[in-house]
C-alpha positions in Angstrom: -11.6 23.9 120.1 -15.2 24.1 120.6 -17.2 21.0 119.7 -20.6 22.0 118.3 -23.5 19.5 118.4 -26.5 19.6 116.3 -29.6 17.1 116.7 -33.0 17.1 114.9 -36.1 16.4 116.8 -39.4 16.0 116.2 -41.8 18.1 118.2 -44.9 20.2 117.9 -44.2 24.0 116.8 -43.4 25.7 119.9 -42.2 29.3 120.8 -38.1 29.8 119.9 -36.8 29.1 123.9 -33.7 28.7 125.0 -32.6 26.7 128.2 -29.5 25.3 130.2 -28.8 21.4 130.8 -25.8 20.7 132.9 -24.2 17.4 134.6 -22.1 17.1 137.0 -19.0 16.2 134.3 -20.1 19.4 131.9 -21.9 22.2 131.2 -23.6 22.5 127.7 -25.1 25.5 126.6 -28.7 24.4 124.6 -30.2 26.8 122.1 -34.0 25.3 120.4 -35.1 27.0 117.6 -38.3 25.5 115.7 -37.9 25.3 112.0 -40.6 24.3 109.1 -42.3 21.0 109.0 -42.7 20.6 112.8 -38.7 19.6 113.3 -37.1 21.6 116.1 -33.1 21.9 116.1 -31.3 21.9 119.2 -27.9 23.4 119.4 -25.6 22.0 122.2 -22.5 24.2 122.6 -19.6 23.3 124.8 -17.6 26.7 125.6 -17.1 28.7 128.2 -17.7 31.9 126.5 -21.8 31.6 126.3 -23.0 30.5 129.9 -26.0 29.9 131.7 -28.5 32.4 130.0 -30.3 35.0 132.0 -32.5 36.3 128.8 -34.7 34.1 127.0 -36.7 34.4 124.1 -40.6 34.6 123.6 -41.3 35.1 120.4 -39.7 36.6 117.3 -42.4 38.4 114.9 -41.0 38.4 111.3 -41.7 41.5 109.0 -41.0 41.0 105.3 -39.7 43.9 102.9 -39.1 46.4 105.4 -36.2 47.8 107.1 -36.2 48.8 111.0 -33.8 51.1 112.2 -35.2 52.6 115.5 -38.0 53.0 117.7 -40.6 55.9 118.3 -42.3 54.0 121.2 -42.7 50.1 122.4 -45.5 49.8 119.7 -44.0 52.2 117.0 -40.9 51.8 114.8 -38.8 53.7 112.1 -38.8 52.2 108.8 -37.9 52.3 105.2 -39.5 50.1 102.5 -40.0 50.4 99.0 -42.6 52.7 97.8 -44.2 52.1 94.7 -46.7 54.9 94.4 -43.0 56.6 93.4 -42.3 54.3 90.3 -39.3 52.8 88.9 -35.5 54.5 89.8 -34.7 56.3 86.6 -31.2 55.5 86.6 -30.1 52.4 84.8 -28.3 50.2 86.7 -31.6 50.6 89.3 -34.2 50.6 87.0 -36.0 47.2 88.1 -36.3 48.7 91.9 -38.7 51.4 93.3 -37.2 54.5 95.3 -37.4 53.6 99.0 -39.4 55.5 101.8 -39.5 56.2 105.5 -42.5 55.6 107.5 -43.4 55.1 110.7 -45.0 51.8 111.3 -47.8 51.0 114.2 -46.8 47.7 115.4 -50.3 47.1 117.0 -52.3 48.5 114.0 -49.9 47.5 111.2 -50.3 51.0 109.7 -48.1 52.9 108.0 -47.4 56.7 108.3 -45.4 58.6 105.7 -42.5 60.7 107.2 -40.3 61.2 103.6 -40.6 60.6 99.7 -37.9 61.3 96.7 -38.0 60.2 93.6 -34.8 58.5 92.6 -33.9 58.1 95.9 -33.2 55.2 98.2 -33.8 57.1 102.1 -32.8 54.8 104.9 -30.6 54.3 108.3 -32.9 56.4 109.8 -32.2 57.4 113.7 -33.9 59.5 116.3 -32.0 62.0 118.5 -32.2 60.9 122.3 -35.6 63.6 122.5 -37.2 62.2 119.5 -37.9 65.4 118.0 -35.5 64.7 114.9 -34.4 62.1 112.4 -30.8 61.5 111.3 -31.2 59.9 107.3 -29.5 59.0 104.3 -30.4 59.6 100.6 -29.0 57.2 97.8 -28.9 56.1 95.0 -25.5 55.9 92.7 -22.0 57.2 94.4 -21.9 58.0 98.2 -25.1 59.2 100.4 -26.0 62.1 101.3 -27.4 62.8 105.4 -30.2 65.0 105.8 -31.8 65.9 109.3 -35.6 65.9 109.6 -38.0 68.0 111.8 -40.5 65.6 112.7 -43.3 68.2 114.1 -43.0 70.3 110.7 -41.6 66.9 108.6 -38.9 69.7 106.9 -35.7 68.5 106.5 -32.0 70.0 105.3 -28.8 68.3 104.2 -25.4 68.1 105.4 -23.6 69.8 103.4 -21.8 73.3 101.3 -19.6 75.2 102.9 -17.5 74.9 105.3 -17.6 70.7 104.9 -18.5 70.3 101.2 -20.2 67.7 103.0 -20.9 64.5 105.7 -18.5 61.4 105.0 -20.9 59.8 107.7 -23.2 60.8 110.1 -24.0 59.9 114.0 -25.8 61.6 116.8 -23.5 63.3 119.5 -24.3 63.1 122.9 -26.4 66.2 123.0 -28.7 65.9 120.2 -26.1 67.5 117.9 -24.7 65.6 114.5 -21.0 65.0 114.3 -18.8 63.1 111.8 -16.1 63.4 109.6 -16.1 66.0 106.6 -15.5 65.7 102.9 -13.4 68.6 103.5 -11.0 67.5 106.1 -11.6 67.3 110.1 -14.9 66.8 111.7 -18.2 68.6 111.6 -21.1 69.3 114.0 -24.7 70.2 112.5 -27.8 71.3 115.0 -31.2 70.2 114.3 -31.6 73.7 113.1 -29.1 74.1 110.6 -26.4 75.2 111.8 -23.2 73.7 110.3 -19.9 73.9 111.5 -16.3 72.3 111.4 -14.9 71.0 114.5 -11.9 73.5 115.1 -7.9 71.3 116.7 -9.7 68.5 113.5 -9.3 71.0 110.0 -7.1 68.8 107.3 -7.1 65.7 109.0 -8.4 62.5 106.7 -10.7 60.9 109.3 -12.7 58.4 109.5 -14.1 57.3 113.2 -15.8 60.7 114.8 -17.7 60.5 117.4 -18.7 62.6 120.8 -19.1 61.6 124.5 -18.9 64.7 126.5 -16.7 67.0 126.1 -14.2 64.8 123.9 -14.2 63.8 120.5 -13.0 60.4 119.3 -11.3 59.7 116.1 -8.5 58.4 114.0 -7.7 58.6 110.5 -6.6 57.4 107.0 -3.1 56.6 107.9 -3.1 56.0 111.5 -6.3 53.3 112.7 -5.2 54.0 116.0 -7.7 55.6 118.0 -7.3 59.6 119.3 -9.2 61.7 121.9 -9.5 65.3 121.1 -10.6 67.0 124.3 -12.6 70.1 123.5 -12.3 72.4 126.7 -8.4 72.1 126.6 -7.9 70.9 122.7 -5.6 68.2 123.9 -4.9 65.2 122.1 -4.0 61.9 123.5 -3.9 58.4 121.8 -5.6 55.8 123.8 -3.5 53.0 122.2 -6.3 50.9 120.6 -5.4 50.6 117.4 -6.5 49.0 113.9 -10.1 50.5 115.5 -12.9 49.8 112.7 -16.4 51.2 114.6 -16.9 53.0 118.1 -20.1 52.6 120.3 -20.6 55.2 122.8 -22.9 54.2 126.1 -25.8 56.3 126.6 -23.9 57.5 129.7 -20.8 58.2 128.2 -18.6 56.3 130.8 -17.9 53.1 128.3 -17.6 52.1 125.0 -17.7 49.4 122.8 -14.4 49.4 120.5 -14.5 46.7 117.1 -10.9 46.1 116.6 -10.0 44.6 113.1 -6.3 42.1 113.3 -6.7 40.1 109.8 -8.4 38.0 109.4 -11.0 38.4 113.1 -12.4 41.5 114.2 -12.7 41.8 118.5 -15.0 43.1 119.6 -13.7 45.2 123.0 -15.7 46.8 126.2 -13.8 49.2 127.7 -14.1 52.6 129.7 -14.3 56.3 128.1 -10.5 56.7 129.0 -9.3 53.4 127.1 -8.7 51.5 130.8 -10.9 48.3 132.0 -10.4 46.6 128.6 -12.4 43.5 128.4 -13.1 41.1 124.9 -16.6 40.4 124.2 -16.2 38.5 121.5 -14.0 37.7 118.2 -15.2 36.7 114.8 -14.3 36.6 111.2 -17.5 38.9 111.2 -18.9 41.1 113.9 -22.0 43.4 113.1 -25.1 44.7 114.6 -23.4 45.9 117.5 -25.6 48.0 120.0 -26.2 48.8 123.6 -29.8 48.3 125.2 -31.1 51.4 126.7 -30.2 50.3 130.4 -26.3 49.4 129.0 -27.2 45.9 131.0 -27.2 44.1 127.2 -24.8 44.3 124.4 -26.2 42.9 121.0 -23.7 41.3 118.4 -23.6 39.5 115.3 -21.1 36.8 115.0 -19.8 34.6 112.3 -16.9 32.5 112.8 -15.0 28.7 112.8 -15.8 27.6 116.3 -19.5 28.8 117.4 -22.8 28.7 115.6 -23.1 31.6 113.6 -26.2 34.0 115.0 -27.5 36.8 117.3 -26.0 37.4 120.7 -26.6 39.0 123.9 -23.9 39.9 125.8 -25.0 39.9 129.5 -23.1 42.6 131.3 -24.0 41.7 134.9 -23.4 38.0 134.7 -20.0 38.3 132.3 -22.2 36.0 130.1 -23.2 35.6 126.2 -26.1 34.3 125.3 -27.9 33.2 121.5 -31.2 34.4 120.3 -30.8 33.8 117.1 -29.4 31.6 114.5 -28.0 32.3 110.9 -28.0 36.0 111.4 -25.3 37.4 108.9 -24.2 41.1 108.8 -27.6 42.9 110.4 -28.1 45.7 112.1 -30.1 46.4 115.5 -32.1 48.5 117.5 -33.7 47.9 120.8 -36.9 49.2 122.3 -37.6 51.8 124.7 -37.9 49.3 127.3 -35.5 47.0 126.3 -37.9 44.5 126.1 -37.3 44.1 122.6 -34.8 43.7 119.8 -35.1 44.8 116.0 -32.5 43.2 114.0 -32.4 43.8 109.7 -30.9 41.7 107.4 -29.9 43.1 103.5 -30.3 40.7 100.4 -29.0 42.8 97.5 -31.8 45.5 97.3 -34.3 43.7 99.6 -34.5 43.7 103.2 -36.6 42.0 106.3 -36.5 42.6 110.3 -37.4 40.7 112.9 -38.5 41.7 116.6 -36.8 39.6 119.1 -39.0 39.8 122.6 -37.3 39.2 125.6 -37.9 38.3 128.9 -34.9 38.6 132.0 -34.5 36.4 134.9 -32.5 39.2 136.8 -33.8 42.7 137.8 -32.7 45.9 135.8 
């Protein structure tokens, strides 16, 4: 079992770092993180799963009350945060909160530009197709959301939904800047950034609930059978690639991998492996696992872990050293986004209606 060793020293503030120390009788892994009241805490972890890190922390800049969920550029992110020009949520049960809006916010100039208001409405998870000419979002409030798809030269936007889907279960972006996911109806859908809705034809009736793209193949399993299928869409094949109990799928950029999180009560795994199923390699298995996302280069796999026998935090999963390596500590159940560069990480964190980000900036010891 992994022995976990936490020691409180007194020290001038100083940056969040993280370091190695090694003997010759042991390797300990040392993460030191400055807390309030000039005390630094230094984590000592003896495991072989988090090695000698090759990514190190700078700084993290903390952002209070607003939600990132991608970036426009290095100095300009996608946000939503409450907006209280809008008033009060007329609905009961949310009458104490405002509706929540997405802006663009100007790291450098801390300014805020409006992309989308509603009344009533919470808007959110916002995501930019690969060209950043659209915006994938969703619309709450009471009972499941709604997707919409945003023009962001005119700032129009239509949802996804009517005839033929009755409407989007969920919502992702495909490899080529089309929507996908599975339908209200039945089967899968695809929408284009101008409109156009259709359903996914060899997918009509099924109950699914994993769709997503990469190439020319479409992956997905269902209601009653967690296992994960390939649909292949030149010859309408389908093939299981004997994963199963599969909870989310991460395409690559590339579309050669994929990150698989597999759910065996009471752990989730979280599993790298190639397009076709084969190569299968565990990155890591908690009780949770969130915030899963590939940097833009696919060098660095970001995870949320919570479990018995590490310290609960933010990961980076270094794919040309086979290492793991903590940024951050406490981290429960975010979500992430990196930068254009890949410089830096965005992770958000949810407190009932409230939420807060953080910008993790990075620096390698290894070439991209």
């Amino acid at each position: 079992m992994k022995k976990t060793k936490i020691i409180k020293i007194a020290i001038v503030p100083v940056l969040l770092m993280i370091l190695t120390a090694c003997s010759t009788d042991q390797a300990a892994n040392t993460v030191v993180t400055q807390e309030p009241e000039n005390t630094t805490t230094v984590i000592e972890v003896t495991d072989k799963e988090v090695g000698k890190p090759d990514v190190s922390v700078g700084k993290i800049d903390h952002y209070e009350n607003i939600a990132i969920s991608d970036w426009m550029d290095e100095e300009t992110v996608v946000i939503s945060k409450e907006n209280k020009d809008l008033g009060k949520m007329s609905l009961g049960e949310l009458a104490e909160f405002s509706p929540k809006s997405l802006y663009l916010y100007h790291l450098d100039t801390k300014q805020y530009d409006l992309l989308k208001e509603q009344k009533n409405a919470f808007l959110g998870g916002a995501l930019l197709s690969s060209d950043k000419t659209h915006l994938l979002y969703s619309e709450f409030s009471l009972g499941d959301p709604v997707y919409h798809v945003m023009d962001l030269d005119t700032l129009d936007s239509f949802g996804i939904m009517g005839d033929p889907i009755a409407g989007a279960m969920s919502a992702n972006w495909a490899d080529d800047d089309t929507v996908i996911g599975p339908a209200y109806s039945g089967g899968a859908f695809t929408a284009s950034t101008s409109g156009e809705i259709a359903a996914v034809d060899g997918l009509s009736g099924e109950a699914l609930v994993i769709v997503q793209k990469m190439k020319n193949k479409i992956y997905y399993n269902t209601n009653s059978d967690e296992s994960l299928q390939v649909l292949d869409l030149n010859t309408k094949e389908k093939t299981s690639l004997n994963l199963d109990h599969v909870y989310r799928v991460f395409p690559s950029a590339d579309g050669n991998q994929m990150l698989i999180l597999q759910y065996n009560d009471p752990k989730l795994t979280l599993i790298l492996c190639d397009a076709d199923g084969g190569n299968r390699k565990v990155i890591a298995e908690g009780t949770e696992l969130s915030g899963v996302s590939w940097s833009p280069d696919q060098r660095m796999i970001a995870y949320s872990l919570v479990n018995d026998t590490t310290v609960n935090g933010l990961y980076l999963y270094d794919l040309l050293t086979d290492k793991s390596t903590q940024i951050a500590i406490d981290i429960e159940n975010p979500t992430t986004s990196w930068s254009p560069s890949g410089r830096e990480l965005a992770y958000t964190e949810m407190s009932g209606n409230q939420s807060s980000s953080s910008i993790v900036h990075l620096t390698y010891s290894l070439n991209n």
